[in-house]
N, C-alpha and C positions, 0 to 999 in steps of 0.2 A: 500178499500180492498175487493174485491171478494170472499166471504166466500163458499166452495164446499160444506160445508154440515153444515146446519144452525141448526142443532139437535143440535149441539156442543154449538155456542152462547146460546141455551133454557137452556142447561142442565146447562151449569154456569149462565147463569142468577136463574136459580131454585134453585140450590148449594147454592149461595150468600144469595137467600129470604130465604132458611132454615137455614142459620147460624148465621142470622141478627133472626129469632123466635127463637132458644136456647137464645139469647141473652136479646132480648126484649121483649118476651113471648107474642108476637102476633099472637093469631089465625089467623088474617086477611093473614099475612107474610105467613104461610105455605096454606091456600088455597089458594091463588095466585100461590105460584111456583107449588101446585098440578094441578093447571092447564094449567099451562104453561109445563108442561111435558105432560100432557095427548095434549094439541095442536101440541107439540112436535114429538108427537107419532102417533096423525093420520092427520094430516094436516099438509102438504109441504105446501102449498099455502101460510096459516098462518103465520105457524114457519117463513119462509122467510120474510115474511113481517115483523115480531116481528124482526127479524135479522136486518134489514134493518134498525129499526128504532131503536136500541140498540147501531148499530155502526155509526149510526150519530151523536145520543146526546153523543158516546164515543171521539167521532168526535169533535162535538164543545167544551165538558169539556177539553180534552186534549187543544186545541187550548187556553182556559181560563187558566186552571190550568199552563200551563208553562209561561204564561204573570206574574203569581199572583208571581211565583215561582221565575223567577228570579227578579222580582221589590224587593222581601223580601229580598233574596241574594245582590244584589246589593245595597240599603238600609241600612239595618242592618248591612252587614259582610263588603264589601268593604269600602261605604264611610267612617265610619269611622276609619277604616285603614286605610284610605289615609288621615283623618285628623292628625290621631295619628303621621304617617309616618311624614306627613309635620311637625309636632309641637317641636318633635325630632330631625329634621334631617336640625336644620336651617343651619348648618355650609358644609352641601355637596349639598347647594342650586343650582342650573343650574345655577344664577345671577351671581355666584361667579368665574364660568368657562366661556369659550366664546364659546366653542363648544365642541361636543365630539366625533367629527372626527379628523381623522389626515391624514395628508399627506404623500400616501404609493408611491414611486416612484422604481417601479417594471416593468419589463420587462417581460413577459409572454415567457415561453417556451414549446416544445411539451409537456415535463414532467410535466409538473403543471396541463396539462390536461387529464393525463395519471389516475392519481389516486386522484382524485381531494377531495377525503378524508381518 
């Protein structure tokens, strides 16, 4: 993604270190984002590159975090729903049917095509 004005990434990156110092009362936290404003403010060249390298590592954690994110979901919330389901539901087993289609022996007309829902 092409960011047009890379003051915008500084200024949340700087926002986020000053809310993480209310938080965790780290000096270090707020003169970091005091600098990352003042780069912000007199250096394009910088700030872009600070930009640049913000929305990659946003780049790769997004590409981690949804691998992590649906393994958890899928894990915990599906399988075993689908054991419960199976353990339950011995008597509506697919073994017990032979299929579950059926044979529609339909002739197709204009009108079926007309408003086909």
């Amino acid at each position: 993604m092409k960011r047009k004005n890379p003051s915008e990434a500084i200024l949340a990156i700087s926002g986020g270190l000053i809310v993480f110092y209310f938080i965790y009362k780290l000096t270090a936290l707020l003169i970091i984002a005091l600098c990352l404003i003042a780069i912000g403010l007199f250096s394009a060249f910088l700030s872009s590159k600070i930009t640049w390298l913000w929305l990659g590592f946003a780049k790769i954690l997004g590409y981690i975090n949804s691998k992590i994110i649906l393994s958890v979901v899928y894990f915990l919330i599906l399988t075993p729903l689908a054991i419960i389901r199976k353990f339950f539901n011995q008597k509506n087993n697919l073994k017990n049917k032979p299929s579950n289609f059926y044979i529609r022996e339909h002739v197709f007309t204009k009108t079926d095509f007309e408003k086909p829902f």
